[in-house]
N, C-alpha and C positions, 0 to 999 in steps of 0.2 A: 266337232273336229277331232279326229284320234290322231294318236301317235304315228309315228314316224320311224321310230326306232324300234328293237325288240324288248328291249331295257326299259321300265317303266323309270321317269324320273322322281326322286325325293324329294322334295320341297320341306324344308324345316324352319321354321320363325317363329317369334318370340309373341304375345298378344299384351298390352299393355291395358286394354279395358274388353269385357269379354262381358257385354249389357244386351247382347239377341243381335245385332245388327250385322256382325263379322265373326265368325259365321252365323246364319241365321238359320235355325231348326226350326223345321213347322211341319209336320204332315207326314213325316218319314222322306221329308225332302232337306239336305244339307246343301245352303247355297255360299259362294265369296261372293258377293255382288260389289262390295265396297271396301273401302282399304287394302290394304296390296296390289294397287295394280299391276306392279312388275311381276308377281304369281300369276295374276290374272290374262297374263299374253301372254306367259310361256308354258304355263301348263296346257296339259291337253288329256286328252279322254286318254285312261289307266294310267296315267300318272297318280303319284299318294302328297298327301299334306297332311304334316304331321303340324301342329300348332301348339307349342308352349307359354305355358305364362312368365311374366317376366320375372326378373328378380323379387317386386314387390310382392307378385302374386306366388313366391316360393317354384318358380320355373316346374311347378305341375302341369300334365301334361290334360291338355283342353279337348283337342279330338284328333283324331286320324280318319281318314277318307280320302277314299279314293275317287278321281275325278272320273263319273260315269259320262256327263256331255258336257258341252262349251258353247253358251252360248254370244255370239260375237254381234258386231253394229248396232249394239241397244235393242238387238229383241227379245230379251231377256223385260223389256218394260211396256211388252204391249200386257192382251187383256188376260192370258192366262197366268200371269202373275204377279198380275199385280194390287192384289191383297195382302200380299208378303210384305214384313215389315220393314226388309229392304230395301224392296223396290219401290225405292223414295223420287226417283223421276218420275217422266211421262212424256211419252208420245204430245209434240202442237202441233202441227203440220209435220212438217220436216225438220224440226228440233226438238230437242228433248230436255224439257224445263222440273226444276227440282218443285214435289209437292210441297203447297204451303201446311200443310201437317202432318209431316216428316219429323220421323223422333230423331234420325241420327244425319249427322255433319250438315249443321244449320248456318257453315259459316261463309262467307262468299267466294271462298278459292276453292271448297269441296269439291263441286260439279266439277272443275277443271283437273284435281286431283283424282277423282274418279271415273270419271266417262272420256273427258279429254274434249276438244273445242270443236264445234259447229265446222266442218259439215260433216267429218270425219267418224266423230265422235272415235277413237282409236283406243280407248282408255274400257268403252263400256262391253268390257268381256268379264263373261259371268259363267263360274263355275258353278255345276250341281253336282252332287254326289246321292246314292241311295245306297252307298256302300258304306257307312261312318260308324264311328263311336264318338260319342260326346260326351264327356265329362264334366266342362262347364265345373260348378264350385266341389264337384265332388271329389277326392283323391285316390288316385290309383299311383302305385306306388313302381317304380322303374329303376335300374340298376344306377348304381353309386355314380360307375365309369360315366354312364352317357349323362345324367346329373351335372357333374362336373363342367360338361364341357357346355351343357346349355345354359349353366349360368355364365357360363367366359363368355356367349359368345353376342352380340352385339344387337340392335336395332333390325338391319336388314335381313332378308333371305337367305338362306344358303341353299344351294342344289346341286353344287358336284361334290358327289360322294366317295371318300377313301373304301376302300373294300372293307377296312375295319367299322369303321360308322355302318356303312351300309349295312352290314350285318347287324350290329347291334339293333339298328331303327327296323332292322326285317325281320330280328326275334320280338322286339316288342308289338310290333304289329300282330304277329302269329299271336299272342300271347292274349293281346287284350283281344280279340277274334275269340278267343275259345273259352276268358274267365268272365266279359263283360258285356251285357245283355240290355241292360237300359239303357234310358235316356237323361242324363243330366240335368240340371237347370242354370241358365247362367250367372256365374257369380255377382255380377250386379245389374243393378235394378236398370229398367229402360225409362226414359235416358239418364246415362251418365253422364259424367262432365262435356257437356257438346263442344268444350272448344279444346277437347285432349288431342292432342295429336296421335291416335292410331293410325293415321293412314301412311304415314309414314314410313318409306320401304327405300334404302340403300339402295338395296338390291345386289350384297355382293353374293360369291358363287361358291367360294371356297369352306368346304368342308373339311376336318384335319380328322 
């Protein structure tokens, strides 16, 4: 699915456990598959997401990618990917049932949090990106101003941009493009606490 507009949109949120599953790096492929789903139906192909850690994880910055495809109605869990450690469904017929050896959201409101309810499924949109930096536990270091304001700022999403932010998140994107060349590892081990609430998304819009 691409864009719509000329303006690519920013997506900025906060990551409260960052164990492989959200987002999920494998192969020179960066996928969302789970938690966020209100990212995950409003973004679209050249849109960027920038992902911070939370306050506990010192709001260091996890990765930046830009959305290359989208894939919509759970087909994102047929058979070409699903050896990713995400793609914790599957294909029964015509439902789409959670793996019994799924490392991540083991808990029984998940599936509805993430994919969304039989027949629809309207939840299971999945982002890929081949355009990323992933930093996971490593630190890269970003200016005081934008700092500040991703420790203020909350749980959900934010995606409209003051010209000011927007500038800041579009120099630091240039920036780590040109100093940061690797691949991260994620700060913790898989799985992590399974009943954390990561997926957890406000969803508000306001960027100051």
């Amino acid at each position: 699915m691409k864009r719509t507009t000329d303006k690519p949109k920013l997506f900025v949120y906060k990551i409260k456990v960052d164990s492989g599953g959200a987002p999920c790096v494998r192969k020179g492929l960066l996928t969302l598959a789970i938690c966020k789903p209100l990212i995950r139906s409003a973004a679209n192909a050249g849109d960027w997401i920038f992902g911070f850690g939370s306050n506990e994880l010192d709001n260091r910055l996890i990765y930046v990618a830009e959305v290359t495809e989208k894939l919509c109605n759970g087909l994102y869990y047929g058979k070409v990917f699903s050896g990713r450690p995400d793609a914790i469904y599957r294909w029964k017929g015509d439902q789409l049932r959670p793996k019994r050896n799924r490392l991540y959201h083991r808990g029984i409101k998940d599936p509805e949090r993430d994919i969304g309810v039989f027949a629809h499924y309207k939840r299971a949109n999945v982002l890929l990106s081949r355009k990323y930096r992933y930093f996971g536990k490593e630190r890269y270091d970003y200016s005081v101003g934008l700092r500040q304001f991703i420790r203020s700022i909350g749980r959900g999403h934010r995606c409209r941009i003051s010209a000011h932010r927007r500038a800041q998140l579009e120099d630091l994107r240039k920036r780590v493009w040109r100093e940061w060349k690797k691949t991260g590892r994620p700060t913790h081990a898989a799985p992590a606490d399974r009943q954390s609430v990561c997926h957890a998304d406000a969803g508000s819009c306001v960027l100051k």
